[in-house]
Structure formats: C-alpha cells, structure tokens
N, C-alpha and C positions, 0 to 999 in steps of 0.2 A: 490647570490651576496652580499658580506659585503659593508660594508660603503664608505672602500678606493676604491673597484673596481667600486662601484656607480660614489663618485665623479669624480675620472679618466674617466670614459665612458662619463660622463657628459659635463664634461669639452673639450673633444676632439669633440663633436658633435657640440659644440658652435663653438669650434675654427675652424671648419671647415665653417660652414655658416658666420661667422667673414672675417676670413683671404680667406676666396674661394666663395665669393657671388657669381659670375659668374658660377663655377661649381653648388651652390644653383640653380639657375636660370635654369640652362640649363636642370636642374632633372624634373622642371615643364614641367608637359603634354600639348601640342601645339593642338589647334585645338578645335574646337565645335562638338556638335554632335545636331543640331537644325531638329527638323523632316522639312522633302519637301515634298509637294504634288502638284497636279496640280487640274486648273480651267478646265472646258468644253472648254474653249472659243478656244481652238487652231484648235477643230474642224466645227467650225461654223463662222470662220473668213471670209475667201472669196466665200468657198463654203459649203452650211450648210450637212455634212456629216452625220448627224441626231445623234441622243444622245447616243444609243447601239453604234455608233462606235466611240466616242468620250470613251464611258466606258472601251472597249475593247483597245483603243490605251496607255491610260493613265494606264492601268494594262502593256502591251506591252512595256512603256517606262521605265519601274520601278518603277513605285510608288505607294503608299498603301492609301495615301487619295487623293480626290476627292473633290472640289469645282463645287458647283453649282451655275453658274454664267449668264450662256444664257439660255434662252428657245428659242424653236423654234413651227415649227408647230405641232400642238397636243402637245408639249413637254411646257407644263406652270410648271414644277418643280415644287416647293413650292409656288410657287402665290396664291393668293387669290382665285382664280376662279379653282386651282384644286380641284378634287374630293377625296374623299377617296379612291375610287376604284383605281384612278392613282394613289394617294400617296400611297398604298400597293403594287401597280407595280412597281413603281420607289424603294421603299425600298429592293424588293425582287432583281431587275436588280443588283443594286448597292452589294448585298450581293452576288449572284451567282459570282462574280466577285474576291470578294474575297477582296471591298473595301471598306475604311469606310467615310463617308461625316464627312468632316472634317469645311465646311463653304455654308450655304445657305443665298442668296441675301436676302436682305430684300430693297422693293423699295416703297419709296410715293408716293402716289398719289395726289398729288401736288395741281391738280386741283378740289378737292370736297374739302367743307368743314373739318375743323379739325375733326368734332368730324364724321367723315366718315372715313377719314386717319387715325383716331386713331380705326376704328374696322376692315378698311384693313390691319393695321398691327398688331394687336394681331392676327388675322387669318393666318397671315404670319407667323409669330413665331410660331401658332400651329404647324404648316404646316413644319416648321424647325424642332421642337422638335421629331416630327413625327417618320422624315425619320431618324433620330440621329443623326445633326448636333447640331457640341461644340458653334458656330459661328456662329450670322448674321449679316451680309455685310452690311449697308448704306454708301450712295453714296453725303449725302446732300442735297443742294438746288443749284440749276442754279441761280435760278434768286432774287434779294433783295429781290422783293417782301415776295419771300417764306419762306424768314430764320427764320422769328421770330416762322413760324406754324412750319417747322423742329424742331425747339428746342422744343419747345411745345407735337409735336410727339416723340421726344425721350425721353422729361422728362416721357410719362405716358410708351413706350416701353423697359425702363430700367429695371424700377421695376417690371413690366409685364414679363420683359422674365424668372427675374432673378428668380421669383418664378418658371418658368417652366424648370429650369437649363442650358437656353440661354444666349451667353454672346454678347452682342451686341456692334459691333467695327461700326468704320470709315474710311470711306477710303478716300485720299485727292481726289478731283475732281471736282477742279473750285470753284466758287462759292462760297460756305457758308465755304467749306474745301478744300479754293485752298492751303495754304500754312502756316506757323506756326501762323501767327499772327491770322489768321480764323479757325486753326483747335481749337488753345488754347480757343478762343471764344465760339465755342462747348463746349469743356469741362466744362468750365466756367458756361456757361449758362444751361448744362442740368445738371449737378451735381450732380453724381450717382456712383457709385463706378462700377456699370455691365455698362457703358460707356466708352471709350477705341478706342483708335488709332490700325489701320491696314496700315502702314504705305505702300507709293509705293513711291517711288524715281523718276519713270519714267512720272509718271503725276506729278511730280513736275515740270520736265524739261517741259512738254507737254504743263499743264495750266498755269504754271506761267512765264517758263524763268529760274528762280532760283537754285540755287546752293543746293542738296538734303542733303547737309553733315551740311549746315548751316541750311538747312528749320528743323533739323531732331532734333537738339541740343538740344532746348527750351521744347521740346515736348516728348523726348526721354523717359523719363520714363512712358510714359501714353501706350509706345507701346507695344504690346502684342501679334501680327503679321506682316509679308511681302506680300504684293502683287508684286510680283516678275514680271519687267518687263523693260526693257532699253527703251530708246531712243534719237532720233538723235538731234532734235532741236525742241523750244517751236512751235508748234500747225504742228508737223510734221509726222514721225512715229515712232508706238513704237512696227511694227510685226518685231524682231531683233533676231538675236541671241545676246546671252549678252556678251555682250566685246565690241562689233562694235559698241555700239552707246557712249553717253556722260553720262552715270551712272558711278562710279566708287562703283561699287559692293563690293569691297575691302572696301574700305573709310566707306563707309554707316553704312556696317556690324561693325567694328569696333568699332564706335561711338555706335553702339546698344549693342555689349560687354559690353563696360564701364559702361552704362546704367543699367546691372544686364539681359540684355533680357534672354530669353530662351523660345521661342514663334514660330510657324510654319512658316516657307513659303511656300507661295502656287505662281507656277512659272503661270503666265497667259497668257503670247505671245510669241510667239514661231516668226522663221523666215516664210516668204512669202511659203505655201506650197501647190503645186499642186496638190496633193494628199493627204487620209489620212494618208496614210502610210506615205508621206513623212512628213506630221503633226506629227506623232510618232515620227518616226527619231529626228526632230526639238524638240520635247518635251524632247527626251533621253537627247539630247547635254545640252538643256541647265539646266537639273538637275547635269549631271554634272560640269559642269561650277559651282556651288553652289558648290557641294562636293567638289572641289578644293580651293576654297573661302575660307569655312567651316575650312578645314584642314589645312590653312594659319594661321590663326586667332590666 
C-alpha cells in the first residue's frame, strides 16, 4: 500500500465512526460471558437429600462448579472437625463428577475465644485449599458484640489464606455485613488486598429492606462474586425463582459491568422443591435466567 492509498483507507475509517457512531456502536459485542455455578443449598433446603445428590443434581442442571455451603449429617465439608479421610472423599466425589469447587464456607466460631477462632479458621482454609476451592465464603458477625473479634479474625485469615492461594470474600448477612455502609466498614477495618465482597442482592432485600442497586454502588469495585439469589420482601423469602421476587437481576448486573466485574456466580436458592429432581429442574431454570441476564448486558 503507498502513502496515498494509506491516507485514503485512513481517512474513510475515521469518517465512518465520525459520521456513523450508531453503526460504531451497534458493531460492539452485547453480552457477558461471567462463569455460573451452583451452592449445595438447593438440596438441603426443606428436605436434606444428602450431599451425593445435591452433586449429582448440580452436574444434572448444567453447571461445572460447585459451592460448598451446607453440611449436613456426616457431611461437615471443610469444617474444622473434618478429617482427612473425609476431605480425600469429598475431593474425589466432587471429581468423579466431573466438578470443580469453585467456593467453601468459611464460618466463626463466634463464641470461643479469638485466639481459638483464629486456629478454627486457618484449619478451615486448610480444609478449602484441600478440596481446590478459589474461594472462602464469611458470613460476618450477628451480633455487636462480635464485630470487633470478626475483623480481628479476618485481619489474621487474609494473609493466612493468601499464602495458601485462598481468596477470602464476604457475603452481606446482617449484622457486621448487612449492607454498604457495614460492608465498607469490613473493608476498612481488615485491610488486606485477599479481603473482598461476594456480593448477594437478595439478603440485602432480606436483612435490610434496602434497595441492592443502591446498597451495591459504594462498594462495587471490592466485588469479585454473586451469591445468586432473589427475594420477595425484607425478613421474608428468598427460595424463588428469580424474576418473581424484588431483585432486579438486570439492574444489579449492570452496575457490576460498569464496575469492571468479571467474577462468578454461584445461584444458591432455587424455587420451593419437593423433590430432588424437582431441586434440579429449579436449579436448571434459574441458571438460565442468568444466561439470559448475561446475554442482555
């Protein structure tokens, strides 16, 4: 190409995104591609259908990671009081499957001393690193009392995981992290860079009342996952399918775009199901509901 056919090529490409923005615009690709996976909890909701078929439902529904969120009995997942023996069983269930743990709980134990909660939770994080979860889950503190030992617990669980390649989130839930003004206070207070929002919309409605798209703005960029989950009204329910209750899935998502996200959701509640199967079923719809979301975006 000589010089005159340069400028001319040149010149017509400007003058198209110039004089045709709208045709610019309409060339951009629409839509996210954010991975989905699912919690246990859909199977342990009303009736505990035990953990093999919570594993087997959430490969059934479509989806390739796995949150470990409820234990039940015999079934202490990564808690402190598991053994090795489980946690090589659970590793190998979770693989026959053909899934990967994408998030394991991490829970305080509120009532022993700090420097007790602080060796039930590096045990915990072992215990996450384990199985190969990216992700451990806190949930906060219930009660005033507890908040200052919370923060205290995550300052030493931050740098604790982050050696062991755990990245340790929050999830809003009353309390210490009911909503922006206490999640940002976390942040604040543990100040760690492996510290981090797993944002849920639905317990914002739940614990607080409050509006998710406004609770979500302040705090937006700390977030780094979804706990995926609707519901109807504050301290009401949130086993829904998502659309039916007062999340605006749409809204939320959006504000986390602008934000720069690119971080998993993990869908957690499914609708009221009488069965496991019909817990699948529940769990298919509303990964798609997200894929639709998703592809909006």
């Amino acid at each position: 190409m000589n010089r005159r056919e340069f400028v001319h090529r040149t010149g017509l490409a400007i003058a198209s995104t110039t004089l045709f923005p709208a045709l610019a615009q309409a060339a951009e690709p629409k839509g996210v591609h954010w991975p989905i996976g699912c919690f246990n909890r859909p199977w342990h909701e009303k009736t505990d259908w035990g953990l093999d078929t919570a594993l087997d439902g959430i490969k059934a529904a479509g989806y390739k990671m796995v949150g470990l969120l409820r234990g039940g009995a015999g079934e202490p997942l990564t808690g402190a009081e598991a053994t090795e023996e489980y946690l090589a069983k659970l590793k190998t269930r979770i693989a026959q499957r053909g899934l990967k743990v994408n998030m394991s709980a991490l829970r305080a134990a509120s009532s022993r001393p700090i420097e007790d909660q602080i060796k039930n939770m590096r045990k915990q994080i072992d215990h996450a690193v384990f199985v190969g979860a990216e992700f451990g889950l806190t949930f906060g503190a219930d009660r005033e009392d507890q908040f200052e030992n919370y923060y205290k617990l995550m300052q030493d669980a931050a740098p604790y995981a982050k050696d062991k390649g755990l990245k340790v989130v929050l999830k809003p839930h009353g309390g210490a992290s009911g909503a922006a003004e206490e999640i940002s206070r976390c942040i604040k207070k543990v100040n760690h860079p492996n510290f981090r929002i797993w944002f849920d919309a639905g317990n914002i409605i739940y614990y607080t009342g409050k509006d998710p798209v406004e609770q979500l703005r302040p705090i937006a960029p700390y977030v780094t996952g979804f706990c995926a989950k609707d519901c109807d009204k504050q301290k009401g329910t949130v086993t829904l399918e998502f659309g039916t209750g007062k999340v605006n899935f749409r809204a939320v998502y959006a504000e986390l775009k602008k934000a720069g996200f690119n971080g998993p959701s993990m869908v957690e509640c499914v609708a009221p199901s009488e069965s496991s199967e019909q817990a699948t079923e529940n769990a298919r719809k509303n990964r798609e509901y997200l894929e639709k979301v998703f592809a909006s975006l």
